[in-house]
LUMVEX-660913 format. One record per atom (N, C-alpha, C): x negated, y, z; atom name; residue in one letter; residue number from 1. Coordinates in nm, 3 decimals, decimal comma. Layout:
@c1:X; c2:Y; c3:Z; a:CA; r:A; k:NUM;
...
//
This chain:
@c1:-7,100; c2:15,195; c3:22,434; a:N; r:X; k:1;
@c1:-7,022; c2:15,074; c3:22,429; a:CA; r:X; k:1;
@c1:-7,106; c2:14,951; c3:22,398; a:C; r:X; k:1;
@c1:-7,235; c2:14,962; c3:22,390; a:N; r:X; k:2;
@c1:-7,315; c2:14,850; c3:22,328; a:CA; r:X; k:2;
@c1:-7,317; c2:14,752; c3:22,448; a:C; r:X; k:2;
@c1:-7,310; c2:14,804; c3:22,602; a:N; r:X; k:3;
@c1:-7,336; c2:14,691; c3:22,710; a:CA; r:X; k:3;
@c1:-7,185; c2:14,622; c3:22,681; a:C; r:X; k:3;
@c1:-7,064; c2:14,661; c3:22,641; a:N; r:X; k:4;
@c1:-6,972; c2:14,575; c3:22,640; a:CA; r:X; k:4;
@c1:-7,009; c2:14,456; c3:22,520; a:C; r:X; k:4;
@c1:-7,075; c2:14,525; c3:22,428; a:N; r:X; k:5;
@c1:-7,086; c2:14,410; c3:22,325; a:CA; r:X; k:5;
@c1:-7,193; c2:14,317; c3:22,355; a:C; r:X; k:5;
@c1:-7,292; c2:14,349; c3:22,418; a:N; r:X; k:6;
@c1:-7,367; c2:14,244; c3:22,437; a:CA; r:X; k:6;
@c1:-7,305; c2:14,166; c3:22,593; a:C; r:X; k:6;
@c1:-7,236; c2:14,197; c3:22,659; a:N; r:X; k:7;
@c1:-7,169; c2:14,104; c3:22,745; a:CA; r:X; k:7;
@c1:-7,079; c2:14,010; c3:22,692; a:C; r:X; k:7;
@c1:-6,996; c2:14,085; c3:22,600; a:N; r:X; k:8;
@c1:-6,895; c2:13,964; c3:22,521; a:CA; r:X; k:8;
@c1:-6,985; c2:13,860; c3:22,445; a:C; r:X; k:8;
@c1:-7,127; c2:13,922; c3:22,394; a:N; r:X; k:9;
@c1:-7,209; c2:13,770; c3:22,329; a:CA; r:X; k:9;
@c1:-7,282; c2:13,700; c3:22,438; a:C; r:X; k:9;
@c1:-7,278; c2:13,739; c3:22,542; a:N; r:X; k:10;
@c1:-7,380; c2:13,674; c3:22,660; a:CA; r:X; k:10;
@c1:-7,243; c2:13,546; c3:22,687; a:C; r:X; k:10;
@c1:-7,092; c2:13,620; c3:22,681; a:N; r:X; k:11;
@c1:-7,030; c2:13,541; c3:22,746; a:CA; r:X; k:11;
@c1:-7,002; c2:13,390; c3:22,640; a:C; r:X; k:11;
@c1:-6,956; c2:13,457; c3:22,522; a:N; r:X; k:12;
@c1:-6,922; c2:13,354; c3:22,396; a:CA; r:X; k:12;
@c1:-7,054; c2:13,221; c3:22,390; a:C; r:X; k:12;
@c1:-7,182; c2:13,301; c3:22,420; a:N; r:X; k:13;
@c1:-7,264; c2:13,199; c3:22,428; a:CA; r:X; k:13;
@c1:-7,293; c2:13,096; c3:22,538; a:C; r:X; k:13;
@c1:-7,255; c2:13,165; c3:22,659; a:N; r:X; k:14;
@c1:-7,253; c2:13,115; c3:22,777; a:CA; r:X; k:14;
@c1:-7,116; c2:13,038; c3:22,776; a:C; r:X; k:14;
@c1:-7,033; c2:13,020; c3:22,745; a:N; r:X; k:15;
@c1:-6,875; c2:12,930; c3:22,730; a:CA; r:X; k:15;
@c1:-6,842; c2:12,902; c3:22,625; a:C; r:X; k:15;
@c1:-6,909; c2:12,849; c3:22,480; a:N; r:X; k:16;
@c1:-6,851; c2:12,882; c3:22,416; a:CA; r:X; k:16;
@c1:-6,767; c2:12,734; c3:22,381; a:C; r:X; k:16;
@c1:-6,747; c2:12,627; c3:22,444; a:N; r:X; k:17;
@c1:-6,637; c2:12,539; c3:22,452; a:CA; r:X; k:17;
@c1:-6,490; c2:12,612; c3:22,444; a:C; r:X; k:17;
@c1:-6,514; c2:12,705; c3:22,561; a:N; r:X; k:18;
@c1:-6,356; c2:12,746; c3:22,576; a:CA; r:X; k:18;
@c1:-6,348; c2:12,869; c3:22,480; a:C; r:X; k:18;
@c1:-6,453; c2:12,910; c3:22,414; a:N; r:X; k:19;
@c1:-6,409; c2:12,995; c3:22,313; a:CA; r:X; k:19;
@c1:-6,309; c2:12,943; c3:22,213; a:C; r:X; k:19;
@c1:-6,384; c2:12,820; c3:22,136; a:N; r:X; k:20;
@c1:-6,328; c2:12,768; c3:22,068; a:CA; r:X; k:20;
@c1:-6,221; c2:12,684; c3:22,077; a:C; r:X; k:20;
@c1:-6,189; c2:12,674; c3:22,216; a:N; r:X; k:21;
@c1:-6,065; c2:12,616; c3:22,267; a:CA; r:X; k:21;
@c1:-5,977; c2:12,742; c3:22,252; a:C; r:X; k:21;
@c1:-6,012; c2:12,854; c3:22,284; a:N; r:X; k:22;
@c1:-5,884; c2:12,937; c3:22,277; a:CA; r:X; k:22;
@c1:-5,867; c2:12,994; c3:22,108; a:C; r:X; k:22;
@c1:-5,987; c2:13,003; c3:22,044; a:N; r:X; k:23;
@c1:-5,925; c2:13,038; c3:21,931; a:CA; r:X; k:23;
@c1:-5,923; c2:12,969; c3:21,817; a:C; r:X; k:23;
@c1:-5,964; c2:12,840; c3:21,838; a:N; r:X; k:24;
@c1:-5,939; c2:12,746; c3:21,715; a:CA; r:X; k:24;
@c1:-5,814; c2:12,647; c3:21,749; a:C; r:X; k:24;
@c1:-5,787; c2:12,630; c3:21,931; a:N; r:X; k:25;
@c1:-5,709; c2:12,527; c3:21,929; a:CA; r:X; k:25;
@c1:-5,726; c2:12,370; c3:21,942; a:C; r:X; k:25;
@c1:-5,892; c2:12,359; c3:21,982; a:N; r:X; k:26;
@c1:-5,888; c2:12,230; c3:21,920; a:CA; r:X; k:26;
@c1:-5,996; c2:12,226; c3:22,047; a:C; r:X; k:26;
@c1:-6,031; c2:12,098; c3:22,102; a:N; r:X; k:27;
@c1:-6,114; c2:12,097; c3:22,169; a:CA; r:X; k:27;
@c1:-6,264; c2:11,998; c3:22,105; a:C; r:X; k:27;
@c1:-6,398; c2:12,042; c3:22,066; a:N; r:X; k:28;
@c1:-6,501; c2:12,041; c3:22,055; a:CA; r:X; k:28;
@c1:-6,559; c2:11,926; c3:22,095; a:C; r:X; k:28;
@c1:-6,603; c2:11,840; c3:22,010; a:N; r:X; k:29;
@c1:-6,699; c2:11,748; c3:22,064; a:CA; r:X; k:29;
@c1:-6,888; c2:11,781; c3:22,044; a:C; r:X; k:29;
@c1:-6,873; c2:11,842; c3:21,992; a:N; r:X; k:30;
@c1:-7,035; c2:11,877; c3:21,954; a:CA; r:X; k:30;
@c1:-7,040; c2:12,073; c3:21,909; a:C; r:X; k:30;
@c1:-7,112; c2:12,133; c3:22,021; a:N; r:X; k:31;
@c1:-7,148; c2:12,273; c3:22,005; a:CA; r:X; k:31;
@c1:-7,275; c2:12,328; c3:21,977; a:C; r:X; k:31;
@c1:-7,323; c2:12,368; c3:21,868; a:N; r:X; k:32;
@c1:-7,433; c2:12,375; c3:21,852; a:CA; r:X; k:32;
@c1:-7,421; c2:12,549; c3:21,856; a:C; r:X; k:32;
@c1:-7,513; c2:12,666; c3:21,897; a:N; r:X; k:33;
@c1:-7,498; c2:12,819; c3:21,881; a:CA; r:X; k:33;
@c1:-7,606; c2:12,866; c3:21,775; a:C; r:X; k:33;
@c1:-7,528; c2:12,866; c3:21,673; a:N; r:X; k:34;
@c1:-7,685; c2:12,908; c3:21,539; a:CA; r:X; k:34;
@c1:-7,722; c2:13,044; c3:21,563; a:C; r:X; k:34;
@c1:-7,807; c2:13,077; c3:21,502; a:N; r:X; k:35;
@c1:-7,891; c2:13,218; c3:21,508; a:CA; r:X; k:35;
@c1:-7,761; c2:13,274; c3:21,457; a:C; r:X; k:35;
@c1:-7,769; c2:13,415; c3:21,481; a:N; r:X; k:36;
@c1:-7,740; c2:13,551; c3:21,423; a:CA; r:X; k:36;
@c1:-7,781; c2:13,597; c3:21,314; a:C; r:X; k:36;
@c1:-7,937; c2:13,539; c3:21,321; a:N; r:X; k:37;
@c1:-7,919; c2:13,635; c3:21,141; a:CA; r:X; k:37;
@c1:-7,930; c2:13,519; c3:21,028; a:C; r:X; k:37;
@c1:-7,872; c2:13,560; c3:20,892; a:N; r:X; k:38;
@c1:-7,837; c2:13,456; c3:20,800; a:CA; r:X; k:38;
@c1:-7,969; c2:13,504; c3:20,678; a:C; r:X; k:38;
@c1:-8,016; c2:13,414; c3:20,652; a:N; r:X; k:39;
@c1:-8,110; c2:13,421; c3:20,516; a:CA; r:X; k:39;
@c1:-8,029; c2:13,499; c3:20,460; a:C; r:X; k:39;
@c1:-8,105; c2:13,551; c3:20,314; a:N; r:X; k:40;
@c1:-8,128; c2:13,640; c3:20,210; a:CA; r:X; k:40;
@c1:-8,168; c2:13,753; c3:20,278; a:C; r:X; k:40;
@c1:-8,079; c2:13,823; c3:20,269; a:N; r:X; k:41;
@c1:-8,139; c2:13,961; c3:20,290; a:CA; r:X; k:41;
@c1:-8,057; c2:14,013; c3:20,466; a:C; r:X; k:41;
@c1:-8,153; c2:14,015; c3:20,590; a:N; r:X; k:42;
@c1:-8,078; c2:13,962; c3:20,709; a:CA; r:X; k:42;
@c1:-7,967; c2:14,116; c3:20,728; a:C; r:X; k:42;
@c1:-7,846; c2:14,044; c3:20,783; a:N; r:X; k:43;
@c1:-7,775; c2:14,117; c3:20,856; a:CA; r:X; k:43;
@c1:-7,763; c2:14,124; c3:20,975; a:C; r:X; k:43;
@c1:-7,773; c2:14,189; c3:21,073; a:N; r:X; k:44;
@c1:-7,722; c2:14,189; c3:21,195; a:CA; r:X; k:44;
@c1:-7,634; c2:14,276; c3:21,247; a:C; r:X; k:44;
@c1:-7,536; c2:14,246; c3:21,360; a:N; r:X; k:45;
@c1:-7,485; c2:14,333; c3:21,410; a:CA; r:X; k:45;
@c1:-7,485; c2:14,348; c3:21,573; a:C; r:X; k:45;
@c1:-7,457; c2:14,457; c3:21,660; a:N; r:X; k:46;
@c1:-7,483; c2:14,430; c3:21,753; a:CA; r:X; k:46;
@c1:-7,367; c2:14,334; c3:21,859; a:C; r:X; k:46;
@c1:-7,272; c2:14,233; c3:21,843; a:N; r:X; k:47;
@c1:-7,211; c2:14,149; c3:21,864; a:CA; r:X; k:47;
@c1:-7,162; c2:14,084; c3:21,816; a:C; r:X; k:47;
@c1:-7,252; c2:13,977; c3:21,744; a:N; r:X; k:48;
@c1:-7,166; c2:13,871; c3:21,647; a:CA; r:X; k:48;
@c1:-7,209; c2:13,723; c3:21,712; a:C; r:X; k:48;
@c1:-7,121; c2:13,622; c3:21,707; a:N; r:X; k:49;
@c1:-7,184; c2:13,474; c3:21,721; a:CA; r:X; k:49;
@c1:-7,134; c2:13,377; c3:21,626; a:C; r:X; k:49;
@c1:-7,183; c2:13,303; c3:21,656; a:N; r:X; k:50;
@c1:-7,194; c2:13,198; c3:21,580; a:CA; r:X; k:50;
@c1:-7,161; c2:13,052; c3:21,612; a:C; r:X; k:50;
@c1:-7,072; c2:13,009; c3:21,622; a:N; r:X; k:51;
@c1:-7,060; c2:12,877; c3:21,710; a:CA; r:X; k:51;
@c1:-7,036; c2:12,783; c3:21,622; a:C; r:X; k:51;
@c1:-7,090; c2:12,659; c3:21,607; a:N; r:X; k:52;
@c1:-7,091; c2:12,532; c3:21,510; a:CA; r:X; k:52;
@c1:-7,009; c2:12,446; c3:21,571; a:C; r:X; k:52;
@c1:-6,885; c2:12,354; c3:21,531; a:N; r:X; k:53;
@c1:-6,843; c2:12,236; c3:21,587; a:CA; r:X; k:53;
@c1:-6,887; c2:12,147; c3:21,469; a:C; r:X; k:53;
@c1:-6,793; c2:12,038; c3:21,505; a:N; r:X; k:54;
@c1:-6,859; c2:11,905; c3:21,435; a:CA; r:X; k:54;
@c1:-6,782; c2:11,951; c3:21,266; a:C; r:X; k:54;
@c1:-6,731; c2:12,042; c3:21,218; a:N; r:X; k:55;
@c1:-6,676; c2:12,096; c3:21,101; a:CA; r:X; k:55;
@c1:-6,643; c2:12,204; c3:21,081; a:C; r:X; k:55;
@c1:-6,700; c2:12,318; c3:21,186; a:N; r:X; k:56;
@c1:-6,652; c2:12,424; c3:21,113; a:CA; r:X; k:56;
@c1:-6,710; c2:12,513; c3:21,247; a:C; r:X; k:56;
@c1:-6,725; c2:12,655; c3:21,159; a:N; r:X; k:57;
@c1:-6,786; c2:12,740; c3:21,215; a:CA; r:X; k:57;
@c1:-6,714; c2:12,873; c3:21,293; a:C; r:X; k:57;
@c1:-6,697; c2:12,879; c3:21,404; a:N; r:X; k:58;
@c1:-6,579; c2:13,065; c3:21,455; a:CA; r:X; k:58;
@c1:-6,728; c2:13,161; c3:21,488; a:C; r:X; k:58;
@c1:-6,710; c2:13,204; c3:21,399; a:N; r:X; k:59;
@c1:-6,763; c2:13,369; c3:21,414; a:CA; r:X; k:59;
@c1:-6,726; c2:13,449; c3:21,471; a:C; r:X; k:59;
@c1:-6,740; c2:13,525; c3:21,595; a:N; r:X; k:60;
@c1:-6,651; c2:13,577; c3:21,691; a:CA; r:X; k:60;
@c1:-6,755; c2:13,718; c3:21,662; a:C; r:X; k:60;
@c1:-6,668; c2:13,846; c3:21,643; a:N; r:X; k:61;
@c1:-6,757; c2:13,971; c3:21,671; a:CA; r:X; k:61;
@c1:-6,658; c2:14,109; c3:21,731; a:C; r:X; k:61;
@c1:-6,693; c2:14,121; c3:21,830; a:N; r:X; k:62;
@c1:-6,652; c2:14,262; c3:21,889; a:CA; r:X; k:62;
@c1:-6,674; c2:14,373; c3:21,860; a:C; r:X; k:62;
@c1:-6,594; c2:14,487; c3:21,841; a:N; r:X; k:63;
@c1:-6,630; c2:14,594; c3:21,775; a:CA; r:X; k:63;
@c1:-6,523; c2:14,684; c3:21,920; a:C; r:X; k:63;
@c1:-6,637; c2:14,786; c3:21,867; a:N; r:X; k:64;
@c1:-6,630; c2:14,917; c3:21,976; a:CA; r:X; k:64;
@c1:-6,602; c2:15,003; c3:21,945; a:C; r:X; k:64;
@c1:-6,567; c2:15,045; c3:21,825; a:N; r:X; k:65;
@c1:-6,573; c2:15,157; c3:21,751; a:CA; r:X; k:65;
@c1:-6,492; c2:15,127; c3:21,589; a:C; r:X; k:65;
@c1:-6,397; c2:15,206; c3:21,591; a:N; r:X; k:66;
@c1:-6,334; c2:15,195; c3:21,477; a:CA; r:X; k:66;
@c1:-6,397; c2:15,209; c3:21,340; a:C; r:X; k:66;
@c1:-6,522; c2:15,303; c3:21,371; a:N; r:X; k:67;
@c1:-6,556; c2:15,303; c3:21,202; a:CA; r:X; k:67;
@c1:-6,711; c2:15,226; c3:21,243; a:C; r:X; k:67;
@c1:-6,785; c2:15,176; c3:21,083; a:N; r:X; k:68;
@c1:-6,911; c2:15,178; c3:21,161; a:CA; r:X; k:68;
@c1:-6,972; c2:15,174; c3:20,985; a:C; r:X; k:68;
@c1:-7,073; c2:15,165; c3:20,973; a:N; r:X; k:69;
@c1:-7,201; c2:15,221; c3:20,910; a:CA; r:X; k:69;
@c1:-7,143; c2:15,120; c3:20,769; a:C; r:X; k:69;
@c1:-7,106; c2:14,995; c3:20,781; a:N; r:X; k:70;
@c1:-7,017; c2:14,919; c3:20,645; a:CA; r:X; k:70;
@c1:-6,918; c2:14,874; c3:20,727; a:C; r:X; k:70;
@c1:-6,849; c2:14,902; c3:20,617; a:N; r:X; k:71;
@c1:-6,636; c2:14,855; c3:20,656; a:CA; r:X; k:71;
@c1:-6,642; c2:14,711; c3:20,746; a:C; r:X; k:71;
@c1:-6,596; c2:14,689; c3:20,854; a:N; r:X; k:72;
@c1:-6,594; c2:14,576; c3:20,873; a:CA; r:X; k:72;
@c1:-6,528; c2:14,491; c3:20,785; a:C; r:X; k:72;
@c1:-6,450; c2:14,526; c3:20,708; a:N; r:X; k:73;
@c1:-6,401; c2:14,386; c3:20,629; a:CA; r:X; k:73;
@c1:-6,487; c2:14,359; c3:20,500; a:C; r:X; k:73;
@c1:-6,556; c2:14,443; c3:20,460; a:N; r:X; k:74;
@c1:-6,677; c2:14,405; c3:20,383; a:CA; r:X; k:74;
@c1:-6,786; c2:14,327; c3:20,473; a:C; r:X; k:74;
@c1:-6,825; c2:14,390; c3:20,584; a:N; r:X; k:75;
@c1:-6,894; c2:14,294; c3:20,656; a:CA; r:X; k:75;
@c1:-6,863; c2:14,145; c3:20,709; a:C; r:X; k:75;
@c1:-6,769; c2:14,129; c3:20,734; a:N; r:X; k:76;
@c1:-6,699; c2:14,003; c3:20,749; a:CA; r:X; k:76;
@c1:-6,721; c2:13,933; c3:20,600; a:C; r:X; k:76;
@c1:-6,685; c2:13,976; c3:20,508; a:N; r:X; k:77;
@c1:-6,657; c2:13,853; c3:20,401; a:CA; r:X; k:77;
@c1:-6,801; c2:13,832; c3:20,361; a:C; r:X; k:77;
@c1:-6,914; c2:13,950; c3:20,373; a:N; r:X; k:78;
@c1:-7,045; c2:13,904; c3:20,401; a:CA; r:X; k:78;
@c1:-7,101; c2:13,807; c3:20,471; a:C; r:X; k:78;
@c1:-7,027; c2:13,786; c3:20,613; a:N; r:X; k:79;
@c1:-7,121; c2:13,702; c3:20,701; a:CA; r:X; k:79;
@c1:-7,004; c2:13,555; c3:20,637; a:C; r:X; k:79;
@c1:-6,937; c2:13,586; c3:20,605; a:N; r:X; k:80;
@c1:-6,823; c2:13,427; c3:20,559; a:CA; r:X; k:80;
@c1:-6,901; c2:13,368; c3:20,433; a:C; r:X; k:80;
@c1:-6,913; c2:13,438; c3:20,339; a:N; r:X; k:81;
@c1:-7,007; c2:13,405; c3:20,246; a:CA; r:X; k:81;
@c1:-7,141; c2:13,337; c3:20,247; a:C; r:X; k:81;
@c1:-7,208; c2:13,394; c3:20,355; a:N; r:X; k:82;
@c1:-7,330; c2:13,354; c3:20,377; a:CA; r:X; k:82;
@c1:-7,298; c2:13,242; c3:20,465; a:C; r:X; k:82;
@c1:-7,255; c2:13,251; c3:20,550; a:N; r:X; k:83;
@c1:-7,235; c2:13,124; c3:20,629; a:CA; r:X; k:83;
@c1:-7,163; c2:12,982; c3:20,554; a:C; r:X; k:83;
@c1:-7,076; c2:12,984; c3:20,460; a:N; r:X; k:84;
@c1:-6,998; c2:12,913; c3:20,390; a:CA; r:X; k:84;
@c1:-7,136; c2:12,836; c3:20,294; a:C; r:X; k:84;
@c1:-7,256; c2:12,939; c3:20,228; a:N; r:X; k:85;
@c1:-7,319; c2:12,903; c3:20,136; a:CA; r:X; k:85;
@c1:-7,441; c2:12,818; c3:20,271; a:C; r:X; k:85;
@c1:-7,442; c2:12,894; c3:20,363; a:N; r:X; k:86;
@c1:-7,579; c2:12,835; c3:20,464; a:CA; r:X; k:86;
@c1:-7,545; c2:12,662; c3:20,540; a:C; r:X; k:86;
@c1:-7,427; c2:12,693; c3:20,549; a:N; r:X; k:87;
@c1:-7,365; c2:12,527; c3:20,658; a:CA; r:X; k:87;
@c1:-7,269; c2:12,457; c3:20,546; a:C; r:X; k:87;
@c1:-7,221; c2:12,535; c3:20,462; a:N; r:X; k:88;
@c1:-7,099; c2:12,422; c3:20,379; a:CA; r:X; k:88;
@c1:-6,968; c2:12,383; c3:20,499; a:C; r:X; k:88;
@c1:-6,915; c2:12,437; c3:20,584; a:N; r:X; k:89;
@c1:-6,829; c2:12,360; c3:20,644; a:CA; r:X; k:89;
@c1:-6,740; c2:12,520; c3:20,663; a:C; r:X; k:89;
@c1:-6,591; c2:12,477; c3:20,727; a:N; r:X; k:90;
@c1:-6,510; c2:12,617; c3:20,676; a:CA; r:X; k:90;
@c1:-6,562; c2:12,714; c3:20,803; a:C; r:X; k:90;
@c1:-6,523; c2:12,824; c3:20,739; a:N; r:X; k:91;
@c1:-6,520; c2:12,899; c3:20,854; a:CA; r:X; k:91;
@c1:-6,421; c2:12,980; c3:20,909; a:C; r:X; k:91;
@c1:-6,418; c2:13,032; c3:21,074; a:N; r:X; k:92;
@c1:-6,295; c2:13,076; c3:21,132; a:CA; r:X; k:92;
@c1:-6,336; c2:13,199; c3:21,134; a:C; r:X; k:92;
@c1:-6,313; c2:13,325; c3:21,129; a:N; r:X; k:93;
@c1:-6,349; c2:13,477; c3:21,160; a:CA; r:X; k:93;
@c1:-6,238; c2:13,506; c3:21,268; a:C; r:X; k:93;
@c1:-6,305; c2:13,552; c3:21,356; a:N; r:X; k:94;
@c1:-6,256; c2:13,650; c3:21,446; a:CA; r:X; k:94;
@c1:-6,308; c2:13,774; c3:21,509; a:C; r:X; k:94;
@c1:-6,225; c2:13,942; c3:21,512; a:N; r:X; k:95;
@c1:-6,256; c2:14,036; c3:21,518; a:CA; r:X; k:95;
@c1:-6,172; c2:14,071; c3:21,702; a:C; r:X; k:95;
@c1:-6,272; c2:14,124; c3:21,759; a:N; r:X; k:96;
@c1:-6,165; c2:14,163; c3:21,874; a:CA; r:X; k:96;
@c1:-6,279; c2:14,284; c3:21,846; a:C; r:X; k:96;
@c1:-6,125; c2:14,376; c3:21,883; a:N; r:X; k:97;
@c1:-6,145; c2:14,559; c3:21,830; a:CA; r:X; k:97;
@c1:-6,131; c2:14,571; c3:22,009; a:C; r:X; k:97;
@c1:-6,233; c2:14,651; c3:22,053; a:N; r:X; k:98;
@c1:-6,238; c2:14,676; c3:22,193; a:CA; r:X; k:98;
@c1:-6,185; c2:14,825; c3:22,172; a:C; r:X; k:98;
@c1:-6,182; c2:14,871; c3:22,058; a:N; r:X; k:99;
@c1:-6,185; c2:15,026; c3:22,045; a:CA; r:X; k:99;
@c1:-5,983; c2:15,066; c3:22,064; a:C; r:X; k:99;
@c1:-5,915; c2:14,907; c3:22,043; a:N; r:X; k:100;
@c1:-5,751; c2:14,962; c3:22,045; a:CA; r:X; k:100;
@c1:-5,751; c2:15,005; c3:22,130; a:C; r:X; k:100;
@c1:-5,613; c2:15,101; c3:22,157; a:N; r:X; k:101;
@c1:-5,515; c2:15,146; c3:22,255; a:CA; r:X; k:101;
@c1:-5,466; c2:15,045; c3:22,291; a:C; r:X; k:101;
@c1:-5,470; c2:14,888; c3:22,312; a:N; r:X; k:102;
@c1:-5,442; c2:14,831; c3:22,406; a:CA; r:X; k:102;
@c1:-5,485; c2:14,778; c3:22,498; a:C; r:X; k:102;
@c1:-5,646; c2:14,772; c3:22,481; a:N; r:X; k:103;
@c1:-5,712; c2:14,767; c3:22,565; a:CA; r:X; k:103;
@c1:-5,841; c2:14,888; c3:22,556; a:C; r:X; k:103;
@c1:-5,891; c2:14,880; c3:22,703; a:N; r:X; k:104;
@c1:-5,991; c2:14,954; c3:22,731; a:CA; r:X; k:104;
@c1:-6,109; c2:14,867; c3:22,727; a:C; r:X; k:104;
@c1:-6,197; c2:14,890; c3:22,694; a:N; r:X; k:105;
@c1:-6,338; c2:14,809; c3:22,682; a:CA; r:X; k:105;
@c1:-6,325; c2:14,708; c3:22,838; a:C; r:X; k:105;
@c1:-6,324; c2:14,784; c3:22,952; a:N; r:X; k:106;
@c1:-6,366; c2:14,732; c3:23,054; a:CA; r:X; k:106;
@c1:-6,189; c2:14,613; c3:23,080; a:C; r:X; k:106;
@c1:-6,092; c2:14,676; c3:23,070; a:N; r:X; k:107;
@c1:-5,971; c2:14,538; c3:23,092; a:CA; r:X; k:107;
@c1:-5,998; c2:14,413; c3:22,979; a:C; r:X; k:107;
@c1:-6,039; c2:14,446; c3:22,881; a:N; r:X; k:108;
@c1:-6,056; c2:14,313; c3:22,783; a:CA; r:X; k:108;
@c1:-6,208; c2:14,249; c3:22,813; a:C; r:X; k:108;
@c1:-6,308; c2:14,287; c3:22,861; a:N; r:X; k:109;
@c1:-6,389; c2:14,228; c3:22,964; a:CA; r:X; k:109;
@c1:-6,349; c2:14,150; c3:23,088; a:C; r:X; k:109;
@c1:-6,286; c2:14,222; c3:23,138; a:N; r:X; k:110;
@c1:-6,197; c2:14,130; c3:23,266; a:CA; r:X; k:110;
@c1:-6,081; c2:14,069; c3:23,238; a:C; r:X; k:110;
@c1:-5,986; c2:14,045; c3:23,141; a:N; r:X; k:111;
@c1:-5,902; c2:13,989; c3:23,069; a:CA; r:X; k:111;
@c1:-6,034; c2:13,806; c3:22,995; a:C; r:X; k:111;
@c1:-6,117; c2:13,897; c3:22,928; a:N; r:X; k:112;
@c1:-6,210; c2:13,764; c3:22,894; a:CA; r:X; k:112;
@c1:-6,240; c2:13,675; c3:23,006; a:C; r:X; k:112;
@c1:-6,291; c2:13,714; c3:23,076; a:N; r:X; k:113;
@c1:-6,379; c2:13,690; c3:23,186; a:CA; r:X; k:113;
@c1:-6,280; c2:13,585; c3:23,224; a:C; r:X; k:113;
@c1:-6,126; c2:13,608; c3:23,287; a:N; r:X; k:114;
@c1:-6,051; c2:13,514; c3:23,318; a:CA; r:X; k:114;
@c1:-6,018; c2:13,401; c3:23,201; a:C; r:X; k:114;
@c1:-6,000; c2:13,460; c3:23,068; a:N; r:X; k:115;
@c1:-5,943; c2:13,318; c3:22,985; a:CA; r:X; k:115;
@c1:-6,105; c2:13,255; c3:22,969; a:C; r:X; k:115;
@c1:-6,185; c2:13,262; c3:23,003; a:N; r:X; k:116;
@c1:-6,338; c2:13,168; c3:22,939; a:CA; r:X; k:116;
@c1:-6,374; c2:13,107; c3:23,097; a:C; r:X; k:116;
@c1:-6,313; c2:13,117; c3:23,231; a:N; r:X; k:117;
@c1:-6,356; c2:13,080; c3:23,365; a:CA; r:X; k:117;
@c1:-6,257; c2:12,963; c3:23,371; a:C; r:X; k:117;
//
């Protein structure tokens, strides 16, 4: 499942106006795409981004797999933390679980594909 996750960050980075149009609501005057990994002690995962507007930050990360190596909701309030202490401006979290029964990896790829075109 890792080529789905690195397509969903190829795409978030490649559009990410209309990312943040669809999940913040608001349309963007200034997009900056910060690194992935955050000082102290680095985390990474294999699909996370990072998108800056002129006040606030959406963290968008796809997951493929229901369990993984730390809880995602420990991992999340990790990367909120660090990001909150690294930029000072709020931040948005968002999780899309590729792993539900409502979608299949490959329809929420082509489901994306149309809301970011």
């Amino acid at each position: 499942m890792a080529e789905y996750d690195s397509l969903c960050k190829v795409l978030v980075e490649k559009y990410p106006r209309n990312f943040i149009r669809w999940l913040l609501n608001q349309e963007p005057r200034q997009i900056k795409i910060l690194k992935t990994e955050l000082s102290i002690e680095p985390i990474r995962a294999d699909s996370v981004t990072f998108l800056q507007t002129e006040n606030r930050i959406l963290h968008v990360e796809f997951q493929t797999t229901v369990k993984s190596k730390t809880p995602i909701g420990l991992r999340m309030l990790d990367y909120y933390v660090r990001l909150t202490r690294q930029y000072q401006v709020p931040v948005t979290q968002v999780v899309s679980n590729l792993a539900s029964a409502q979608f299949t990896a490959k329809k929420f790829i082509s489901w994306l594909i149309a809301q970011v075109s």
